[in-house]
N, C-alpha and C positions, 0 to 999 in steps of 0.2 A: 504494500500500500504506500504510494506514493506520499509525501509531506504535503500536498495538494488537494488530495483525497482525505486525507486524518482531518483537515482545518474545516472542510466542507461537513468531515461528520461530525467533526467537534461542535460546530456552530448551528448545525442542524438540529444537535440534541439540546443544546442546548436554548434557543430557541421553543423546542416542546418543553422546558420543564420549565420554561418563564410563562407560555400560555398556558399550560394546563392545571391550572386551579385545583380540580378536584382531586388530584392524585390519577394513580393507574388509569382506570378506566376510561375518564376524557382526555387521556390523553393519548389513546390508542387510534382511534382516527387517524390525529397530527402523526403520528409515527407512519401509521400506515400510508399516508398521501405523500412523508418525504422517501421511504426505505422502499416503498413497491410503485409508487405513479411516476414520481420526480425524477428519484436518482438512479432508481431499476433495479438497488442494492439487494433486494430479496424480490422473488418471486413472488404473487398471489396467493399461491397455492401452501409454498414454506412460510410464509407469514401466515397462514392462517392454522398451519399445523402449529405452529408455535404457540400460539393460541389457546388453542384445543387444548394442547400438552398441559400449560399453564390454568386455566379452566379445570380439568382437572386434578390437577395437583392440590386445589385452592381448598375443591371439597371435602378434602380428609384433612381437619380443623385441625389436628394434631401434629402432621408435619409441614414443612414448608414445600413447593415445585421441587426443588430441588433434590429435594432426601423422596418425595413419593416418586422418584424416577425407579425403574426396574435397577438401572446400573448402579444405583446407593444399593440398594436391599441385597444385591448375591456378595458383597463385600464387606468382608467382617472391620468393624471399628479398629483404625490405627490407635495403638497404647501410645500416649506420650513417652516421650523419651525422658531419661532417670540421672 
């Protein structure tokens, strides 16, 4: 990724977090119109899987997107080191 390309995504996201007021969800649009219409940075299809993934993730109140992914759960917790 070009230093050209970082400045464009830099100012792009940043941009959505000055307009989107309400958190996450309004501001999923503005994402969507500069990463899939604008800039072509993701597809329609992987933005909306992403989505989806996130979506459900949300609904199991106990863990975060992240940890409800399959590839958290076949991986046993790292011990911290001693």
């Amino acid at each position: 990724m070009t230093t050209s390309q970082q400045g464009k995504l830099f100012f792009s996201f940043l941009r959505i977090n000055l307009l989107g007021f309400d958190g996450g969800p309004s501001a999923m649009h503005l994402v969507h119109q500069k990463a899939v219409k604008r800039h072509a940075w993701l597809k329609n299809e992987v933005f909306s899987n992403v989505l989806r993934r996130l979506a459900a993730g949300l609904e199991d109140n106990d863990r975060s997107p992240m940890e409800s992914h399959p590839s958290r759960q076949e991986r046993p917790m790292r011990q911290p080191p001693r």
